[in-house]
C-alpha positions as a printed NumPy array, in Angstrom:
array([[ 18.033,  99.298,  83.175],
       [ 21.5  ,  99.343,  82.989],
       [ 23.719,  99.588,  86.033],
       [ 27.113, 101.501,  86.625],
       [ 29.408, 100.182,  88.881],
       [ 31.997, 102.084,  90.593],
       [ 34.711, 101.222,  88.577],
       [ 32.784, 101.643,  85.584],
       [ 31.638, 105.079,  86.722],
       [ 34.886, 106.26 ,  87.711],
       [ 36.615, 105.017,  84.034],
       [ 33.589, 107.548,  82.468],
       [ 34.48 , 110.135,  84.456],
       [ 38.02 , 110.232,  83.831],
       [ 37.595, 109.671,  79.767],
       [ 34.957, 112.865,  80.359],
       [ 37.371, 114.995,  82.273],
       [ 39.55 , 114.871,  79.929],
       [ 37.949, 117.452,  78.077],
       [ 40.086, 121.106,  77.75 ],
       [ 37.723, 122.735,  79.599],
       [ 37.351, 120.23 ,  82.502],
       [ 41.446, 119.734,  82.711],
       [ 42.107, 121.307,  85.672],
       [ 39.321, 119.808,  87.47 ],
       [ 40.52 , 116.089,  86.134],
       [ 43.904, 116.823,  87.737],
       [ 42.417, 117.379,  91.378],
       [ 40.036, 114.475,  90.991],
       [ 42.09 , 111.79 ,  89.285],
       [ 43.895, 110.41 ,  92.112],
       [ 40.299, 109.608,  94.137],
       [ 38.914, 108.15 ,  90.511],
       [ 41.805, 106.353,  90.076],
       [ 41.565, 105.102,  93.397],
       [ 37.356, 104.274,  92.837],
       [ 38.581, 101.954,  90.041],
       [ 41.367, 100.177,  91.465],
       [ 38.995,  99.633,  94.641],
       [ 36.612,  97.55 ,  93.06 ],
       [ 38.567,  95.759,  90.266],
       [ 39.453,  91.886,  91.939],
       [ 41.61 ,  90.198,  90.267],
       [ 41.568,  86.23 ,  89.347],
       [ 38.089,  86.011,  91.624],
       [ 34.804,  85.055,  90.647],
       [ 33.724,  88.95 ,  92.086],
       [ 35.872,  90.384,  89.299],
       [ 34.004,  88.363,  86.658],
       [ 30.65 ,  89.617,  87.962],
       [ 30.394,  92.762,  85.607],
       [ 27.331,  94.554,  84.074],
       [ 28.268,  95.092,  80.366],
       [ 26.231,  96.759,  77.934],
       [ 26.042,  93.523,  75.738],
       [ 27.589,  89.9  ,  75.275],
       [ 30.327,  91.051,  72.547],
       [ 31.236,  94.451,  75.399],
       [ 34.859,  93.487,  76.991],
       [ 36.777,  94.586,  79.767],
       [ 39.554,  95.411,  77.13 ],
       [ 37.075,  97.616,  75.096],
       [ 35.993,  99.303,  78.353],
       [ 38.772, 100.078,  79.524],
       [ 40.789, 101.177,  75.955],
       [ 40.253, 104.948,  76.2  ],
       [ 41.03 , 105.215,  79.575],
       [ 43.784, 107.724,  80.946],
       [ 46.846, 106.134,  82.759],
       [ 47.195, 107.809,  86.077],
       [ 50.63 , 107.279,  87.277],
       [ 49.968, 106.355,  90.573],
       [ 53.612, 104.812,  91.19 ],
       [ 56.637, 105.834,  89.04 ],
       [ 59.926, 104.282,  88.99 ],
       [ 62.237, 107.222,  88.214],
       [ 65.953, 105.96 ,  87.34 ],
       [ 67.801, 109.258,  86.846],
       [ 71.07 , 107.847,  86.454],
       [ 72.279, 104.754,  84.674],
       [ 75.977, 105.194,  86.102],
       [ 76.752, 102.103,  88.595],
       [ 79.824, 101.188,  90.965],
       [ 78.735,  97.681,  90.821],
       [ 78.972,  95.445,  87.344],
       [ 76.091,  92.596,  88.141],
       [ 75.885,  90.952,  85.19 ],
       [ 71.953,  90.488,  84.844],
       [ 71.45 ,  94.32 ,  85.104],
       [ 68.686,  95.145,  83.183],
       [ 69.6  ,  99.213,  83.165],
       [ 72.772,  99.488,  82.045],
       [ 75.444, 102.32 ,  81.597],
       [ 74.609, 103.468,  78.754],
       [ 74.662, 107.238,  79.327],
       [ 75.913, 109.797,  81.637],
       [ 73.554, 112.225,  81.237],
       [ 71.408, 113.438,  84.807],
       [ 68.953, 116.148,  84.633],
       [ 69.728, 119.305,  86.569],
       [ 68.038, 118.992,  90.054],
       [ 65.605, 121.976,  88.823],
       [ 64.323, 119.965,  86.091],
       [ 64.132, 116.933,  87.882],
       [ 61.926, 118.616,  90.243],
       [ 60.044, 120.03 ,  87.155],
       [ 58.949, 116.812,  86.2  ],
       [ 57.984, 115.418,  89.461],
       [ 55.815, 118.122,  89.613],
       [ 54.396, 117.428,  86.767],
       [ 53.863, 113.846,  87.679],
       [ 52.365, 114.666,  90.696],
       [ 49.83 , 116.976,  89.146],
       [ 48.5  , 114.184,  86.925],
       [ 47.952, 111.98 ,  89.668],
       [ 51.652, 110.317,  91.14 ],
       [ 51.56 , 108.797,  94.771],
       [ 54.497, 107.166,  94.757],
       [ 58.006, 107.944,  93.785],
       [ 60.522, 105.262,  93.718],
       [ 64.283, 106.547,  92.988],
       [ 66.723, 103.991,  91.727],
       [ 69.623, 103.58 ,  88.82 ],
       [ 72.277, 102.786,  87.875],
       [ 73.065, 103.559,  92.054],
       [ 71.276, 106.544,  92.784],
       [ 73.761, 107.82 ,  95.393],
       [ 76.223, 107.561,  93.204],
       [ 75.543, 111.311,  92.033],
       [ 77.027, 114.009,  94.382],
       [ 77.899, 111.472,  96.625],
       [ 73.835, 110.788,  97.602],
       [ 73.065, 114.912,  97.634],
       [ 71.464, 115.044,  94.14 ],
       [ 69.125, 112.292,  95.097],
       [ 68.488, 113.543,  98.967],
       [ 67.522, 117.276,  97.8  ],
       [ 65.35 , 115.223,  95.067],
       [ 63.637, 113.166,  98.159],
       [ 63.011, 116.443, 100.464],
       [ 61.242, 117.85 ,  97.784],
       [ 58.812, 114.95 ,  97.23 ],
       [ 58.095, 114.559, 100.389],
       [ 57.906, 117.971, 101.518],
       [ 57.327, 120.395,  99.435],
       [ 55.023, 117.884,  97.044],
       [ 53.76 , 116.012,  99.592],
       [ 53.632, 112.388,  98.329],
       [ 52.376, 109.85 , 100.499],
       [ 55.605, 107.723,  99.935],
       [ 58.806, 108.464,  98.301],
       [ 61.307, 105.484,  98.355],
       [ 64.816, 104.378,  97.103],
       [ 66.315, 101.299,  95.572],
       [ 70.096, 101.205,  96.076],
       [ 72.784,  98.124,  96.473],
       [ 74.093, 100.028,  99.289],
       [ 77.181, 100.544,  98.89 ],
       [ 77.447, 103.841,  99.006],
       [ 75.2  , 104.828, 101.505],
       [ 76.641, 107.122, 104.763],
       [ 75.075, 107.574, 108.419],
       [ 74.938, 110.695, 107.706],
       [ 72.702, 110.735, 104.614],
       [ 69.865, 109.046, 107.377],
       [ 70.684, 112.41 , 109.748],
       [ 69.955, 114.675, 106.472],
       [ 67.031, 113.298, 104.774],
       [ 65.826, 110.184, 106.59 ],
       [ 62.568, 111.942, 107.872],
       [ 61.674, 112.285, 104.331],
       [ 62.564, 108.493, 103.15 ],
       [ 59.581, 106.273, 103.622],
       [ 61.153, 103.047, 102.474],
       [ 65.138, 102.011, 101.264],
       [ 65.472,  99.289,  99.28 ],
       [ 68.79 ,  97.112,  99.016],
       [ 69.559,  94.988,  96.345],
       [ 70.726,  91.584,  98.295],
       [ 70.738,  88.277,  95.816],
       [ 73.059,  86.232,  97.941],
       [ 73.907,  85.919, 101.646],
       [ 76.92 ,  84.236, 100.314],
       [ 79.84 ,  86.906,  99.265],
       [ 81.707,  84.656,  96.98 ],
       [ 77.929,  84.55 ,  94.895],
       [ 77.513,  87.84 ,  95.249],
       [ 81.132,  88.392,  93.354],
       [ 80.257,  85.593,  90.745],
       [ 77.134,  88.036,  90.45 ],
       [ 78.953,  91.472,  89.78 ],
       [ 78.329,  92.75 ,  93.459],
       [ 81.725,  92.177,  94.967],
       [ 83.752,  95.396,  95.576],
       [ 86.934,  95.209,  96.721],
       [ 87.478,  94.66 , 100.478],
       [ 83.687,  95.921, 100.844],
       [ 81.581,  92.483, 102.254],
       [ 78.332,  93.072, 100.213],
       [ 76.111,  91.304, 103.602],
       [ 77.818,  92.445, 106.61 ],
       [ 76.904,  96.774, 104.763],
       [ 73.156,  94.771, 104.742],
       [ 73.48 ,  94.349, 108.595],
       [ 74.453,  97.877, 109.337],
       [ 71.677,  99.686, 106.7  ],
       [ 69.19 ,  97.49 , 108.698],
       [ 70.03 ,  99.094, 112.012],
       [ 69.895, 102.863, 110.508],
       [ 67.197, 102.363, 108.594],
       [ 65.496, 101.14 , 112.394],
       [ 67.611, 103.88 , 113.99 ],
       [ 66.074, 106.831, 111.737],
       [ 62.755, 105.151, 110.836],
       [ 62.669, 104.23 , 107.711],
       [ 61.196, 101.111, 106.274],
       [ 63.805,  98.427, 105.031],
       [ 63.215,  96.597, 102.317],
       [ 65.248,  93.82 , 100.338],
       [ 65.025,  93.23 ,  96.756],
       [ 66.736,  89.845,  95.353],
       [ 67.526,  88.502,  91.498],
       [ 66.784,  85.033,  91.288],
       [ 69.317,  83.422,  88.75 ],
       [ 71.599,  80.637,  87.985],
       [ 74.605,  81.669,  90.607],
       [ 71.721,  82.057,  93.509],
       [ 68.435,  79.497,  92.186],
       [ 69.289,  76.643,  94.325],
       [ 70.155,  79.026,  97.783],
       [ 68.276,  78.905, 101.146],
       [ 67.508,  82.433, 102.505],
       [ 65.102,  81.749, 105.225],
       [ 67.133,  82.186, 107.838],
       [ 68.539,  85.693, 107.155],
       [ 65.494,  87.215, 105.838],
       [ 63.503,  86.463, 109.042],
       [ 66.568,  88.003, 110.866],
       [ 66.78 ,  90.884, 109.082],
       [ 62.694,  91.178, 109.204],
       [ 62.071,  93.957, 105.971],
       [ 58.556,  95.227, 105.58 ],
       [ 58.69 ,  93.535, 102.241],
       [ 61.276,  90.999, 100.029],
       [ 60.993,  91.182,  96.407],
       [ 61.852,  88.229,  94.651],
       [ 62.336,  89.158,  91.199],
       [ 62.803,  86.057,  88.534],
       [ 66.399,  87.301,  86.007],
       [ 64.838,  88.927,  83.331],
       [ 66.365,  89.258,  79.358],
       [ 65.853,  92.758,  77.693],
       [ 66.838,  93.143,  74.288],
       [ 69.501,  96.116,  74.101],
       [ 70.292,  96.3  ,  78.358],
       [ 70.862,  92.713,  79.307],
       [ 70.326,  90.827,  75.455],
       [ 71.785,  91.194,  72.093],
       [ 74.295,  92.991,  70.43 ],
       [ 74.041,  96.205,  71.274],
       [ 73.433,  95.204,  75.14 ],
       [ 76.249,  95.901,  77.39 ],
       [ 75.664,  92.595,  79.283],
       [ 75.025,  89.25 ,  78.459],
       [ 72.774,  87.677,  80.57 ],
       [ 71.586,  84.758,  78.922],
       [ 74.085,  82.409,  81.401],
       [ 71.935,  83.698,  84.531],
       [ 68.831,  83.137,  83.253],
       [ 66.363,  80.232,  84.841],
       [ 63.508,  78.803,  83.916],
       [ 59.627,  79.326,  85.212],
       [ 59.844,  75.814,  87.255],
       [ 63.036,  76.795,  88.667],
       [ 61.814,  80.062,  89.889],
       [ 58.709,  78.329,  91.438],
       [ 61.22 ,  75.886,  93.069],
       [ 62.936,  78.433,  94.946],
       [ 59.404,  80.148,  95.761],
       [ 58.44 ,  76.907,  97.366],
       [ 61.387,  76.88 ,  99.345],
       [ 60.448,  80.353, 100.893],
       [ 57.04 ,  80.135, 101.209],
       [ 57.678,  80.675, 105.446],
       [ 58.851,  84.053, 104.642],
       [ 55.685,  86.27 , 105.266],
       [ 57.402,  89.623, 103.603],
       [ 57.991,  87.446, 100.117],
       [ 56.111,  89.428,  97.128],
       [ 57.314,  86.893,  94.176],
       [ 57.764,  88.491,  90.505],
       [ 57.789,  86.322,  87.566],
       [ 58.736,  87.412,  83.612],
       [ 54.922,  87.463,  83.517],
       [ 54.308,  89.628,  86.116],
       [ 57.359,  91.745,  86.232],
       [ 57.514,  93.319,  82.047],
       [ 54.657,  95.652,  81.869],
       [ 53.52 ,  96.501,  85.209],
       [ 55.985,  99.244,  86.111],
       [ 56.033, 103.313,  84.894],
       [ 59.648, 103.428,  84.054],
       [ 61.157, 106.916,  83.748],
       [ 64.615, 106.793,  82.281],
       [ 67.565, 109.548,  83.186],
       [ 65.743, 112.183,  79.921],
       [ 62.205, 111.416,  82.074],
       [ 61.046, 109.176,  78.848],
       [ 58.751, 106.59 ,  79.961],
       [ 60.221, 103.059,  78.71 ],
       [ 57.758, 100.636,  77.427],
       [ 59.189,  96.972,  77.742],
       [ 55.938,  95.074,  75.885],
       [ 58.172,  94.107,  72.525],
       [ 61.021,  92.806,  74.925],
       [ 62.916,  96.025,  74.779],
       [ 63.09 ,  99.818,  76.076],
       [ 61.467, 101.721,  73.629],
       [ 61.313, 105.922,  75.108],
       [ 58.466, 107.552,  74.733],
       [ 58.42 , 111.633,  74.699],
       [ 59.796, 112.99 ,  77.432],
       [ 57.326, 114.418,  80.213],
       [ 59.297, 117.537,  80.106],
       [ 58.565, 118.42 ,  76.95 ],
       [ 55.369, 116.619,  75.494],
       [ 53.432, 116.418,  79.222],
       [ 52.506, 113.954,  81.518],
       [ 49.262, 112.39 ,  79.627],
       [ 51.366, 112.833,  76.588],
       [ 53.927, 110.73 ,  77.113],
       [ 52.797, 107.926,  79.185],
       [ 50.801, 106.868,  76.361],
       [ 53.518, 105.323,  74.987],
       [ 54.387, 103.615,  78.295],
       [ 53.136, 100.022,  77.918],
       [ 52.171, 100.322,  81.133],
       [ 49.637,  96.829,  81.903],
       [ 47.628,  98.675,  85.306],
       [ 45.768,  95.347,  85.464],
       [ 49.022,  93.678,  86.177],
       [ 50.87 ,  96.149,  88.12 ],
       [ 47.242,  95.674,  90.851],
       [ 47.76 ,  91.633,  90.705],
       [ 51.381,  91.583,  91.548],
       [ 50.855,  94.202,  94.676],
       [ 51.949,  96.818,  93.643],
       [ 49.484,  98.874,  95.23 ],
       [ 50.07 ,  98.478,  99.289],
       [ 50.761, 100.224, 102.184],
       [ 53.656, 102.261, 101.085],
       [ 53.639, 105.204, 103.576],
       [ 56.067, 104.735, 106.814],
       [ 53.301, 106.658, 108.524],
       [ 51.078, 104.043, 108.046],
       [ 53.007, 100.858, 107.955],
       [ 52.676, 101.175, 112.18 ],
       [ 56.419,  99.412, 112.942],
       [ 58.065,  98.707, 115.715],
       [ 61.162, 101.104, 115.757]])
């Protein structure tokens, strides 16, 4: 007799939901399916290779091929405008164009519906836009009128006022900010010097509001040729974020690569061993969540500024539909989107401030 496991059971009853007359009861369920599949898929371990099939030639690829992508955690960059000019930027300035706030909020909606716990803001610099008010009205709304179990930001900081934390902290589960150097002359080789403005010492002061209005504090860093050979230990552990992501410099074709890119970041690329070098180096650092090439290309839901999922699998940003328009289920067909990856880098954690259980 042939057994179902729970992850096999849920992937049936999402392809069956599907169905027009079961749609509305696929949207209330999907987020608890989604969450029965991802529960008992292990990755690299001998479990996850203990799987009833229906016969020897039966993959997990062929399983899992008419399955529906929930979009658990999107990455929503609604602005590709920047005040900083790093010059491995992989979303470049290649349009102006932000949706009006109602439409924004149309589309979350619509994200949410199909299954979105996560929301992850970032650019361009997302406070860049009505001086932070766009994106705070845009936060608010996720969190309270939609209800999201975490709603986050990615910024390099720069831009970010006290009084921003007094307006919509409460609603901010987790602010991310871009550090790659703890040395300012790299970070101006880099493309994050501004003026006057010392890139680390703004670090030191987000880190106390982010404590002071409780919200978690994260740092992302790009690992590349100006920063490969640097020793962070020190100032991560004193800055203590719930989480440093180490991303390895990544080359896409028409952002970062080629001719129609607007940088050219071929001179901070570094190689695998390199990366795994500076890995090595930081291996003390408890928060460290590395992200190789590998790991980094297909596992994210990108939504650009038109709310077009980008799929990055041919080494470029190809836009799908956007969500407004063609739908949710739709569009993210087009996404690329590797959920098998996206699970074995981490990026399904504890992502609600609520839960996290600091020490403010």
């Amino acid at each position: 007799m042939r057994v179902l496991l729970p992850s096999t059971l849920a992937a049936r009853l999402l392809a069956a939901f599907r169905k027009p007359l079961l749609c509305s009861l696929c949207r209330s369920l999907a987020p608890l399916l989604y969450w029965l599949r991802a529960a008992f898929w292990w990755p690299d371990t001998e479990k996850g290779q203990q799987r009833v099939r229906e016969g020897p030639e039966e993959s997990r690829e062929e399983e899992d091929s008419s399955l529906p992508i929930i979009p658990t955690s999107v990455n929503y960059h609604f602005t590709r405008q920047c005040n900083y000019r790093c010059g491995f930027c992989f979303h470049t300035a290649k349009t102006s164009f932000v949706l009006p706030l109602e439409e924004a909020k149309r589309g979350l909606l619509l994200l949410k519906e199909a299954g979105m716990e996560k929301i992850n803001f970032s650019g361009g610099e997302p406070f860049l836009q009505d001086r932070g008010q766009y994106l705070g009205q845009l936060v608010r709304f996720c969190k309270q009128e939609l209800l999201l179990p975490s709603v986050s930001i990615v910024s390099n900081g720069s831009l970010i006022r006290e009084k921003w934390f007094r307006d919509y902290g409460e609603y901010l589960d987790i602010l991310a900010i871009s550090c790659d150097s703890f040395d300012e002359e790299v970070n101006v080789l880099i493309g994050r010097g501004q003026g006057k403005k010392n890139h680390v010492e703004n670090l030191q002061k987000l880190r106390k509001w982010c404590r002071d209005y409780r919200v978690a504090f994260k740092i992302n860093s790009v690992i590349n040729r100006f920063n490969v050979d640097e020793d962070m230990n020190e100032q991560i552990k004193a800055l203590n974020p719930v989480r440093w992501k180490v991303f390895q410099c990544l080359l896409i074709e028409g952002e970062n690569s080629g001719e129609d890119a607007l940088r050219e970041a071929q001179r901070f690329v570094i190689s695998d061993e390199e990366f795994e070098a500076f890995l090595e180096r930081h291996r003390g650092v408890s928060c460290l969540v590395p992200e190789s090439n590998q790991k980094m290309k297909d596992s994210y839901l990108i939504l650009d500024e038109y709310m077009r999922f980008l799929n990055c699998r041919n080494g470029r940003k190809d836009p799908s539909m956007s969500i407004l328009d063609v739908g949710v289920e739709e569009a993210i067909k087009f996404s690329g989107f590797d959920e098998r990856m996206f699970l074995k880098r981490g990026g399904k954690y504890v992502w609600s401030k609520a839960d996290l259980k600091l020490d403010w």
